[in-house]
BADORO-285861 format. One record per residue: residue number from 1; x negated, y negated, z of N, C-alpha, C, O in turn. Coordinates in Angstrom, 3 decimals, decimal comma, m for minus. Example, Ala and Ser with C-alpha at 12.3 -4.5 7.8 and 13.67 -1.06 7.14 Angstrom:
2
+-----+----------+----------+----------+----------+----------+----------+----------+----------+----------+----------+----------+----------+
: num :     n.xx :     n.yy :     n.zz :    ca.xx :    ca.yy :    ca.zz :     c.xx :     c.yy :     c.zz :     o.xx :     o.yy :     o.zz :
+-----+----------+----------+----------+----------+----------+----------+----------+----------+----------+----------+----------+----------+
:   1 :  m13,190 :    5,690 :    7,800 :  m12,300 :    4,500 :    7,800 :  m13,200 :    3,300 :    7,800 :  m14,236 :    3,319 :    8,465 :
:   2 :  m12,850 :    2,250 :    7,080 :  m13,670 :    1,060 :    7,140 :  m12,900 :   m0,030 :    7,870 :  m13,409 :   m1,138 :    8,039 :
+-----+----------+----------+----------+----------+----------+----------+----------+----------+----------+----------+----------+----------+
//
This chain:
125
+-----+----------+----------+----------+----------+----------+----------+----------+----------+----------+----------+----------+----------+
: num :     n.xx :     n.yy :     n.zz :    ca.xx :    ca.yy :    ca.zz :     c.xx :     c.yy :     c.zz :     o.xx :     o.yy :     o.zz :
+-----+----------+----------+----------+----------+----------+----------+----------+----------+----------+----------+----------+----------+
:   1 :   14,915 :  m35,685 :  m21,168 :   14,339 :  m34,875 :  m22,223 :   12,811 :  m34,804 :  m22,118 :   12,291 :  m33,713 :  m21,884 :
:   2 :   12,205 :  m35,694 :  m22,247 :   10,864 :  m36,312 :  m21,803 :   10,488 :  m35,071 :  m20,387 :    9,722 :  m34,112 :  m20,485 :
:   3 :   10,997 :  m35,328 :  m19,597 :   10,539 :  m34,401 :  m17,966 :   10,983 :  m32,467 :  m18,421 :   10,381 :  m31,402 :  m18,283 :
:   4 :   11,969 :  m32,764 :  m18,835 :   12,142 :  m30,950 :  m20,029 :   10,745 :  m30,360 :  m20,875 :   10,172 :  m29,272 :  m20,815 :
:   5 :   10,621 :  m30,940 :  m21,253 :    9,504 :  m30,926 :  m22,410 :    7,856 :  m30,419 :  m21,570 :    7,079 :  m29,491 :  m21,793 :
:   6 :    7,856 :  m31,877 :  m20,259 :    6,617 :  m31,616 :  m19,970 :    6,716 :  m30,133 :  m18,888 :    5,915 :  m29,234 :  m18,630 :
:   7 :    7,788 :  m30,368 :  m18,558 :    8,121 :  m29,251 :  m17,280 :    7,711 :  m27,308 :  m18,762 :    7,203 :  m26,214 :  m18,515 :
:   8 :    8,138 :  m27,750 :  m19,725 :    7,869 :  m26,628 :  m20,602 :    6,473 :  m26,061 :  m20,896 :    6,090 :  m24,893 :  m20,957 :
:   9 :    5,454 :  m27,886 :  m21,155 :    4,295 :  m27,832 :  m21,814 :    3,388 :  m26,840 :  m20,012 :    2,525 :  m25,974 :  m20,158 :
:  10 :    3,894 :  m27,295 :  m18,585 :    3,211 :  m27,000 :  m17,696 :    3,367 :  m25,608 :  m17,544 :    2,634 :  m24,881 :  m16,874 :
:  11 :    4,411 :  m25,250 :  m18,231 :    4,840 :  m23,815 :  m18,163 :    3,890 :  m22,858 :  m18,838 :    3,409 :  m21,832 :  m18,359 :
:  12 :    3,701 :  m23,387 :  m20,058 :    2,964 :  m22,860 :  m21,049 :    1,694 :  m23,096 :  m20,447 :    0,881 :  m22,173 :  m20,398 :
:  13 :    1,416 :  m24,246 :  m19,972 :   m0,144 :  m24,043 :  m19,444 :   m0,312 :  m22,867 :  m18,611 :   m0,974 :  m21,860 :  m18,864 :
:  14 :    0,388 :  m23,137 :  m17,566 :    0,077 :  m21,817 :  m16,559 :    0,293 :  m20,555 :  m17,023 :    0,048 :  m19,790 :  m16,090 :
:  15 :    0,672 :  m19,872 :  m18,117 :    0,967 :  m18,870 :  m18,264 :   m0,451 :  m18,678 :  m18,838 :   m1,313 :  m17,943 :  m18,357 :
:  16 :   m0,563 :  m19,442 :  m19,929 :   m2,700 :  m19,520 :  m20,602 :   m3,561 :  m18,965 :  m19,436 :   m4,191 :  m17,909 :  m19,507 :
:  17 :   m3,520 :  m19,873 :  m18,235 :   m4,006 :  m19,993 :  m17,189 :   m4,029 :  m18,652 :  m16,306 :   m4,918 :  m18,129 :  m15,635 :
:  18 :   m2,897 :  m18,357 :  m16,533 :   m2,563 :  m16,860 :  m15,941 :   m3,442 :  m15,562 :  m16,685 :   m4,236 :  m14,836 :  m16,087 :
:  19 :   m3,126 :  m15,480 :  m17,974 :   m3,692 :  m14,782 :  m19,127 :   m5,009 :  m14,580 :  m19,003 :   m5,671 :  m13,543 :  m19,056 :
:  20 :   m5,438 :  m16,183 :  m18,754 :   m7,221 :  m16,610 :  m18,585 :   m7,667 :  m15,631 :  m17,696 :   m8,490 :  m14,726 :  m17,833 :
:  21 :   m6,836 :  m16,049 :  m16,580 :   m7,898 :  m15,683 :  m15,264 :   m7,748 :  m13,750 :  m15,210 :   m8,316 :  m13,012 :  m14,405 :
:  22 :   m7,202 :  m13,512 :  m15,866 :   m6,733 :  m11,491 :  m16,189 :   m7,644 :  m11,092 :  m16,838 :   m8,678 :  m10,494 :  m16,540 :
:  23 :   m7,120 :  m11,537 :  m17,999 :   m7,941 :  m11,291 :  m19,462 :   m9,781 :  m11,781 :  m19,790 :  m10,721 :  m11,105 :  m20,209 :
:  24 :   m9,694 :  m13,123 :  m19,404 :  m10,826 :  m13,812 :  m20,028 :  m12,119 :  m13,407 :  m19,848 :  m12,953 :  m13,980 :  m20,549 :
:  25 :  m12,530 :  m12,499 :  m19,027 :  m13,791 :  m11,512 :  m19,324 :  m13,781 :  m11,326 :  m20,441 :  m14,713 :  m11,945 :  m20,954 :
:  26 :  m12,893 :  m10,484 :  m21,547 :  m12,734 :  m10,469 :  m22,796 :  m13,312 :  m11,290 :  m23,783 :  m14,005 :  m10,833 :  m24,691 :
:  27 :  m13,063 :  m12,442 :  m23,645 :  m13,589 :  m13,680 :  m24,101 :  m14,808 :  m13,721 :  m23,723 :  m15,619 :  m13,800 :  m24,646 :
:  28 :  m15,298 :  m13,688 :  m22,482 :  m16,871 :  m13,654 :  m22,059 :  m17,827 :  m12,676 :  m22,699 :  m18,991 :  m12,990 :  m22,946 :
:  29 :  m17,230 :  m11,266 :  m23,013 :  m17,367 :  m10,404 :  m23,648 :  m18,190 :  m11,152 :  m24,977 :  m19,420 :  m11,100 :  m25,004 :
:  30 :  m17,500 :  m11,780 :  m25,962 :  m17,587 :  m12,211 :  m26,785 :  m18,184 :  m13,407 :  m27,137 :  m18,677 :  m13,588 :  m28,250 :
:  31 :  m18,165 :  m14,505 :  m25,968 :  m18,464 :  m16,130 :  m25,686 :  m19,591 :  m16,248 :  m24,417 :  m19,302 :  m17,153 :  m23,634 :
:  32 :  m20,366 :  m15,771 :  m24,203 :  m21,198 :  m15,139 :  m22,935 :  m20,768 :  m17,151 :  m22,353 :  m20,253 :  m17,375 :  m21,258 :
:  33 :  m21,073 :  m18,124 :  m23,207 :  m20,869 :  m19,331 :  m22,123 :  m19,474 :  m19,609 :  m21,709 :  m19,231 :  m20,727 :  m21,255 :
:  34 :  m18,226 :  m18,449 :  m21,840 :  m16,777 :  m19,092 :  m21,402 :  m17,142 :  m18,418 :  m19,576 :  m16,304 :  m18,666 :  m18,710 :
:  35 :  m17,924 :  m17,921 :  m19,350 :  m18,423 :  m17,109 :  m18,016 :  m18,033 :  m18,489 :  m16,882 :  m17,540 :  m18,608 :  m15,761 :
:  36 :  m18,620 :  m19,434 :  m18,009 :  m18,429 :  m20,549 :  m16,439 :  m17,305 :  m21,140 :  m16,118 :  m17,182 :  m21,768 :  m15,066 :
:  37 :  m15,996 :  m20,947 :  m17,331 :  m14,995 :  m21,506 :  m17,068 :  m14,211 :  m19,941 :  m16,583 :  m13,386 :  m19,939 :  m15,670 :
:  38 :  m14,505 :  m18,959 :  m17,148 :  m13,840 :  m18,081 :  m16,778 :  m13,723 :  m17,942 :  m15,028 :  m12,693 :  m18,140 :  m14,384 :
:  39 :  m15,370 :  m17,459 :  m14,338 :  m15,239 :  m17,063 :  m12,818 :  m14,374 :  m18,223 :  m12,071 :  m13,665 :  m17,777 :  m11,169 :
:  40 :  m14,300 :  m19,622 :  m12,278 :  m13,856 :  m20,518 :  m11,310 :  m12,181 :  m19,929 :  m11,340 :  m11,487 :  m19,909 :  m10,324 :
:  41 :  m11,691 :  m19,457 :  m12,724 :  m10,010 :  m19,344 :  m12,974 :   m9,691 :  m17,914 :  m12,180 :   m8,953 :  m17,813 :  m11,200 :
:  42 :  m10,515 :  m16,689 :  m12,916 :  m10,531 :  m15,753 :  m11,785 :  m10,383 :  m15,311 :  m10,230 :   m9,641 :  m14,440 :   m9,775 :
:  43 :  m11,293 :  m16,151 :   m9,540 :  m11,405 :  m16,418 :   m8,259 :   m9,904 :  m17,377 :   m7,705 :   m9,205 :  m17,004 :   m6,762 :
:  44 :   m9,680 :  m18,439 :   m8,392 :   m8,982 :  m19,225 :   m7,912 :   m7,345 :  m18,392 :   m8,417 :   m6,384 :  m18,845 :   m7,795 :
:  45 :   m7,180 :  m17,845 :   m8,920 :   m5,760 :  m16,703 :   m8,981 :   m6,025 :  m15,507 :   m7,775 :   m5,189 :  m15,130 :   m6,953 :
:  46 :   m7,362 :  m15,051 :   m7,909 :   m7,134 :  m13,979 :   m6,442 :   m6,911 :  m14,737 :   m5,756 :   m5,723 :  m14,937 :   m5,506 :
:  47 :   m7,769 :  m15,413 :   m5,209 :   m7,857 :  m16,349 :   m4,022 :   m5,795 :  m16,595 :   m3,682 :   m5,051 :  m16,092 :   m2,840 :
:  48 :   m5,569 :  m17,503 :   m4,719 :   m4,055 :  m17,784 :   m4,660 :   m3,075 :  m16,711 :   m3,963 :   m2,450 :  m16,901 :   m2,920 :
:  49 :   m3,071 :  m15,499 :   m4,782 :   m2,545 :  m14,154 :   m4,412 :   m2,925 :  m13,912 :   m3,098 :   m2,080 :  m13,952 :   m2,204 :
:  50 :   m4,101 :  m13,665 :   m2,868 :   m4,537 :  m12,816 :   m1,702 :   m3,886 :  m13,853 :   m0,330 :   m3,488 :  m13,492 :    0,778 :
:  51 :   m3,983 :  m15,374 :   m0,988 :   m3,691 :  m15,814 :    0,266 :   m2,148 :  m16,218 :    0,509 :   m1,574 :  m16,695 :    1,488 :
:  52 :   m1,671 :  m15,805 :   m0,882 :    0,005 :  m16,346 :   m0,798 :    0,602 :  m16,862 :   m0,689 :    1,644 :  m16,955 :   m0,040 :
:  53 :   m0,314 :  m17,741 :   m1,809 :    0,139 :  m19,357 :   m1,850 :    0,766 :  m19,484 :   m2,998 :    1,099 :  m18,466 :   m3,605 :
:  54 :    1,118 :  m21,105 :   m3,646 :    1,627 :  m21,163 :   m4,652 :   m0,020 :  m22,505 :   m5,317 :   m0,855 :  m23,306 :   m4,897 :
:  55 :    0,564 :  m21,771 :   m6,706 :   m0,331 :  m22,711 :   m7,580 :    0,004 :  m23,848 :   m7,485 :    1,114 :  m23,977 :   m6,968 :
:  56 :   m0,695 :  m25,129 :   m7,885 :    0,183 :  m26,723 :   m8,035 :    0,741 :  m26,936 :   m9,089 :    1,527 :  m27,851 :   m9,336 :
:  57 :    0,178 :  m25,666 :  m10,148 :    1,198 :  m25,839 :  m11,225 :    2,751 :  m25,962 :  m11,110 :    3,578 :  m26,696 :  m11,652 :
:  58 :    2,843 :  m24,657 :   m9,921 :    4,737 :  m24,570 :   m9,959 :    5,292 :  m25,885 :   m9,374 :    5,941 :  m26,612 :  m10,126 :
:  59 :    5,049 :  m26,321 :   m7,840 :    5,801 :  m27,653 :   m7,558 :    6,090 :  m28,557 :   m8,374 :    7,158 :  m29,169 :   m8,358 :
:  60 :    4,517 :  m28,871 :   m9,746 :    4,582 :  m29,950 :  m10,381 :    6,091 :  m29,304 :  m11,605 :    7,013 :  m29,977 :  m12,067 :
:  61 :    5,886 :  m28,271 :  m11,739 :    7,107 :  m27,384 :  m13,192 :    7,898 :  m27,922 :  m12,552 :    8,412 :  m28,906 :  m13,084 :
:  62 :    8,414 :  m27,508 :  m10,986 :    9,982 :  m27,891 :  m10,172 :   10,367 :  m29,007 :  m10,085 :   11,541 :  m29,359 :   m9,968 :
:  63 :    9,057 :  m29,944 :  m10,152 :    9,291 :  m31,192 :   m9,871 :    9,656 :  m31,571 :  m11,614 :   10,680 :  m32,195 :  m11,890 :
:  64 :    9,155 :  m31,332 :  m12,171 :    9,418 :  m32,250 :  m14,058 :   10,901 :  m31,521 :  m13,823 :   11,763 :  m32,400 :  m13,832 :
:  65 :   11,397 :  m30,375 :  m13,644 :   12,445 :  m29,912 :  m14,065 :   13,535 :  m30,521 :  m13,883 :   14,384 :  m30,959 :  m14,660 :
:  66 :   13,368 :  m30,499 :  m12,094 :   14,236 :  m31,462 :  m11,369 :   14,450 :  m33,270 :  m11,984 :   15,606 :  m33,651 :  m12,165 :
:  67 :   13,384 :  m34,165 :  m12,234 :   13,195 :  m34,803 :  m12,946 :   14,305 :  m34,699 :  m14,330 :   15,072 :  m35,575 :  m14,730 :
:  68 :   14,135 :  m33,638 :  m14,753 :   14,925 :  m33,566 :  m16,260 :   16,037 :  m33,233 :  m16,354 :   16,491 :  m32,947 :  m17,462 :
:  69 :   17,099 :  m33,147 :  m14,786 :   18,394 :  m32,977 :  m14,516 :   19,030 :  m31,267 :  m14,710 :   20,173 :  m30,826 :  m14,832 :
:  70 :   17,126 :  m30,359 :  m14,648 :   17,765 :  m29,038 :  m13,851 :   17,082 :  m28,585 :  m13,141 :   16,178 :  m29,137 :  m12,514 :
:  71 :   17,428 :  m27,434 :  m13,125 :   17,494 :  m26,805 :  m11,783 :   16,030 :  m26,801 :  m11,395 :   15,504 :  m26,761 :  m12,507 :
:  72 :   14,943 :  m26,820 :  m10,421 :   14,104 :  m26,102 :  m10,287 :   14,335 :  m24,362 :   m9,673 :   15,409 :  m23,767 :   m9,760 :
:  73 :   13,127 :  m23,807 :   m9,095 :   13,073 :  m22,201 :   m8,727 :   12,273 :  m22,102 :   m7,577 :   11,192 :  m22,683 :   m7,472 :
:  74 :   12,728 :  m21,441 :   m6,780 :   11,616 :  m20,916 :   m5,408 :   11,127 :  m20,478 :   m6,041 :   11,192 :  m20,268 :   m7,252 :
:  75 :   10,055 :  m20,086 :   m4,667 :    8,961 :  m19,176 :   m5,180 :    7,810 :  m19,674 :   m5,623 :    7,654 :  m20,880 :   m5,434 :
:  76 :    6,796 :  m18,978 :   m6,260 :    5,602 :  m18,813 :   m7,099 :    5,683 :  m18,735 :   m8,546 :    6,524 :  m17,870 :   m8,791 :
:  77 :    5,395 :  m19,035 :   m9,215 :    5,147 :  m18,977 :  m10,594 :    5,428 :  m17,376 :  m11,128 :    6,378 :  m17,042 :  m11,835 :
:  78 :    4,288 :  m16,415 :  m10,575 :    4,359 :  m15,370 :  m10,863 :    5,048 :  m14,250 :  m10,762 :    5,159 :  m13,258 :  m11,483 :
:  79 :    5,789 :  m14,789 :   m9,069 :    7,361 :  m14,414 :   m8,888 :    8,721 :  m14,800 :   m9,890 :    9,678 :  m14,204 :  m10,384 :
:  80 :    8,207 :  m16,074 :   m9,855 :    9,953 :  m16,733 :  m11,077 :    9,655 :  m16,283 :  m12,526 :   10,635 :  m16,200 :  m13,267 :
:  81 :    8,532 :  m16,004 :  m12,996 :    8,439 :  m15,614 :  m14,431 :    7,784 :  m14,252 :  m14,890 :    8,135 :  m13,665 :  m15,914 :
:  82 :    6,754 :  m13,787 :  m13,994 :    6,187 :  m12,718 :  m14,860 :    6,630 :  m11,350 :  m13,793 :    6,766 :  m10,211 :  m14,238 :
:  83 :    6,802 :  m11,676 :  m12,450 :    7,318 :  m10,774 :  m11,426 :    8,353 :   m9,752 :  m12,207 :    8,041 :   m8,632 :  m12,612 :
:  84 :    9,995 :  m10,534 :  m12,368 :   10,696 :   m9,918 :  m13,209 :   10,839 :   m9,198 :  m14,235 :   11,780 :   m8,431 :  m14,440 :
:  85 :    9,604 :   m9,469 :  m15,178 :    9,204 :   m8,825 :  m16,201 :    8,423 :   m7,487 :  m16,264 :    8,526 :   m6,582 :  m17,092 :
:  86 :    7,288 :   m7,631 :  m14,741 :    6,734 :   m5,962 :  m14,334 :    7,526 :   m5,391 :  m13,099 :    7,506 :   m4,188 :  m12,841 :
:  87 :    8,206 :   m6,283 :  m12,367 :    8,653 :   m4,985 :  m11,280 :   10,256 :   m5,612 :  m11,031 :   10,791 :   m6,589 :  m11,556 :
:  88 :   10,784 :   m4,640 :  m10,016 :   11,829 :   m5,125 :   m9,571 :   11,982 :   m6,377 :   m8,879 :   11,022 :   m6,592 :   m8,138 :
:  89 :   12,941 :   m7,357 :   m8,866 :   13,089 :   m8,279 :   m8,050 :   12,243 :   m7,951 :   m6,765 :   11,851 :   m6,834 :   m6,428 :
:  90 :   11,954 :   m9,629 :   m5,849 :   11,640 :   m9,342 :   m4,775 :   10,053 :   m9,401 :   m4,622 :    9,414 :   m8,353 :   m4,717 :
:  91 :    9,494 :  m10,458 :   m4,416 :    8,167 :  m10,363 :   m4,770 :    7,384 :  m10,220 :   m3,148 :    7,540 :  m11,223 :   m2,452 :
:  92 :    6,510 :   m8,986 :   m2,465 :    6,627 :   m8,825 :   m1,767 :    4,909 :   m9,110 :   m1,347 :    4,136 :   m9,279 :   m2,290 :
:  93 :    4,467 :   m9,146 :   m0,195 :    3,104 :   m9,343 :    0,367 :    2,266 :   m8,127 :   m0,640 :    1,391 :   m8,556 :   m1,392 :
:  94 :    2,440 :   m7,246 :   m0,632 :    1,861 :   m6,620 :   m0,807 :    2,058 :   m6,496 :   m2,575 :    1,176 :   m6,602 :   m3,428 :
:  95 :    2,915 :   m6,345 :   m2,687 :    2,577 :   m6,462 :   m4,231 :    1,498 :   m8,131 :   m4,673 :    0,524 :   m8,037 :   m5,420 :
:  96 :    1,844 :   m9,224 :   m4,179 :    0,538 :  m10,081 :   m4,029 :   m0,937 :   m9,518 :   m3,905 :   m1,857 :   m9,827 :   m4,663 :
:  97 :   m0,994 :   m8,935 :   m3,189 :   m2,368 :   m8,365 :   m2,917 :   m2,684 :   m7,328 :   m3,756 :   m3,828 :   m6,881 :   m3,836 :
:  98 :   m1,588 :   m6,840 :   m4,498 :   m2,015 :   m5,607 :   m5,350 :   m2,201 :   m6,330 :   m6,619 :   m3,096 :   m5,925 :   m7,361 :
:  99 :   m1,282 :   m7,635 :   m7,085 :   m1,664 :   m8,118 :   m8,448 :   m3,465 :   m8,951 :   m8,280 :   m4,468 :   m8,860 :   m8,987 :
: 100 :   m3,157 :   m9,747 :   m6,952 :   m4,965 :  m10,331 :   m6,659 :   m6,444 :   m9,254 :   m6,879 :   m7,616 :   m9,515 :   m7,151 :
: 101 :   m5,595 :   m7,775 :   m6,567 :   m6,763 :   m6,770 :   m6,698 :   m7,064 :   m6,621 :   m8,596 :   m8,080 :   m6,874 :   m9,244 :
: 102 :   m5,924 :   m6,193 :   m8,968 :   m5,709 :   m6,443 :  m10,350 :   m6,253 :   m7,235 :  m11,070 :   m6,637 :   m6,965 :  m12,209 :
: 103 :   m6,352 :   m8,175 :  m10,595 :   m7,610 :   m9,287 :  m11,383 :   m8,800 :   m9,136 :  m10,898 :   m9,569 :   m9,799 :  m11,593 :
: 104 :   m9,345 :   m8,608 :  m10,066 :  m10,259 :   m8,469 :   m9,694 :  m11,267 :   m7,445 :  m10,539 :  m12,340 :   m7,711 :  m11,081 :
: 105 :  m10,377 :   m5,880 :  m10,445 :  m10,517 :   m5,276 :  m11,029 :  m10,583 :   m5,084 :  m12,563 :  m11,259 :   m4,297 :  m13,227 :
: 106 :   m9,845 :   m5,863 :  m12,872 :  m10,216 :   m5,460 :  m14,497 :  m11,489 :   m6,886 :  m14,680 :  m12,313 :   m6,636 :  m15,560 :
: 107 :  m11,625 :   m7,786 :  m14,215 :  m12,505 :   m8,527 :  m14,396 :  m14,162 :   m7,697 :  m13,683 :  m14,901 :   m7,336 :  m14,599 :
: 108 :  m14,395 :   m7,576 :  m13,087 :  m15,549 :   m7,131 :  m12,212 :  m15,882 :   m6,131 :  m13,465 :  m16,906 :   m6,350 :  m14,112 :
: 109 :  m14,923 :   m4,898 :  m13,858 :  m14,942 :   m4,122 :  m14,883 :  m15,746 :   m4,311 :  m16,116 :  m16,786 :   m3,852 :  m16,587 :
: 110 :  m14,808 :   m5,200 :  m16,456 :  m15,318 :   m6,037 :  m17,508 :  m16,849 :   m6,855 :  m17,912 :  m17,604 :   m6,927 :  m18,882 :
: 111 :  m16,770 :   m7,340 :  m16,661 :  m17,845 :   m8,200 :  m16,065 :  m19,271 :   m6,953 :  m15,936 :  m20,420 :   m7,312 :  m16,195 :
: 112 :  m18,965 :   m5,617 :  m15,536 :  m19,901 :   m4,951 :  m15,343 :  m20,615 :   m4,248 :  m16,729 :  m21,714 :   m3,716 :  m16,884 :
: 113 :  m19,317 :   m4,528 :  m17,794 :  m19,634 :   m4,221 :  m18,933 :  m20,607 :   m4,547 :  m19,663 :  m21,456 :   m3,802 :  m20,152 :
: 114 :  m20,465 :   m6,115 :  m19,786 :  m21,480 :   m7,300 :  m20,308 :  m22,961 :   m7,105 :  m19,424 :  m24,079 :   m7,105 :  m19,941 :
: 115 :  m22,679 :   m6,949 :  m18,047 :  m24,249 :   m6,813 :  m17,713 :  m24,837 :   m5,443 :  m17,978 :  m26,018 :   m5,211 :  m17,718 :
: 116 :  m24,162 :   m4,688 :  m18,404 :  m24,799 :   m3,154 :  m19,103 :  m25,343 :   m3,683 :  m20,317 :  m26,552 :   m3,529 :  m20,486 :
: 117 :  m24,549 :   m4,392 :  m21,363 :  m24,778 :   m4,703 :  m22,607 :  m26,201 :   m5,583 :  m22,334 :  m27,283 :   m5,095 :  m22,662 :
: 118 :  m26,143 :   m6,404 :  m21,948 :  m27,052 :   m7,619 :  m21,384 :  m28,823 :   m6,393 :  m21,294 :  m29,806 :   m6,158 :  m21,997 :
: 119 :  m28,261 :   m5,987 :  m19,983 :  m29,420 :   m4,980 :  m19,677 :  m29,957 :   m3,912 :  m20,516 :  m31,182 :   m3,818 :  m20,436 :
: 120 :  m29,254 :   m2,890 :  m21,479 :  m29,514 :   m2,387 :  m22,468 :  m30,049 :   m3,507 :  m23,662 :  m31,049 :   m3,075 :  m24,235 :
: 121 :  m29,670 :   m4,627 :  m24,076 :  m30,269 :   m5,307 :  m25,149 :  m31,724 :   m5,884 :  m24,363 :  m32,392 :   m6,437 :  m25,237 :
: 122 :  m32,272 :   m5,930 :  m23,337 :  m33,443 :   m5,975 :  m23,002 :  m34,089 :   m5,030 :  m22,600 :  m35,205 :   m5,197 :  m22,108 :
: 123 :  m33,620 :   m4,034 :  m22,700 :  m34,743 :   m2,975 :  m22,696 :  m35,047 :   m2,606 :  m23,861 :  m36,071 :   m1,927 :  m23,784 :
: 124 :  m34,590 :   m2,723 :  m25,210 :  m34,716 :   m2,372 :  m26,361 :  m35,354 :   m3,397 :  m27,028 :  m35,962 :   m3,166 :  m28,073 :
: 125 :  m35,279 :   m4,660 :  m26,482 :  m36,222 :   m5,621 :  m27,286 :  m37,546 :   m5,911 :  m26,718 :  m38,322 :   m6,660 :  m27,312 :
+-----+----------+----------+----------+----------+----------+----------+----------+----------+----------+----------+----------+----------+
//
């Protein structure tokens, strides 16, 4: 029960983690100091993707699971849980590289936003 639980709580982390590294410009938007926790999470999800690897989150999930008398899952994290949810089965090279661009893109975006804001509030003061 104990190895269920944590195998759940790691689940839930990485999904935060996941969210973070997409989203959390947003937050920077708003928190200009989450910038420093944000770029390391960013980078380190492309990075992951682009190179097509797996996070250490998942082994450690497979491993509590297994631990807790079920099953673990191949794969990647983003394949066993959020894959299914945007595309068809089958998580392929290239869709990797298209979700790693994806973070890239809406972050850089984002990111280019704040230094407009940034740069417009010093020219006006």
């Amino acid at each position: 029960m104990v190895y269920q639980i944590a195998a759940d709580i790691v689940l839930v982390a990485h999904l935060a983690f996941v969210f973070f590294a997409v989203l959390g410009s947003l937050l920077v938007l708003w928190r200009r100091y989450l910038l420093w926790l944000h770029l390391p999470a960013m980078i380190w999800a492309a990075w992951i993707e682009f190179r097509g690897g797996l996070c250490p989150l998942t082994p450690l999930e497979n491993w509590l699971r297994r631990q807790g008398g079920m099953a673990g899952y191949r794969g990647g994290f983003i394949e066993h849980y959020v894959e299914p949810l945007l595309y068809p089965p089958g998580l392929t090279r290239t869709t990797q590289l298209i979700l790693g661009s994806v973070v890239l893109i809406i972050n850089c975006t984002l990111y280019g936003l704040l230094l407009f804001r940034v740069w417009r509030a010093s020219r006006s003061a």
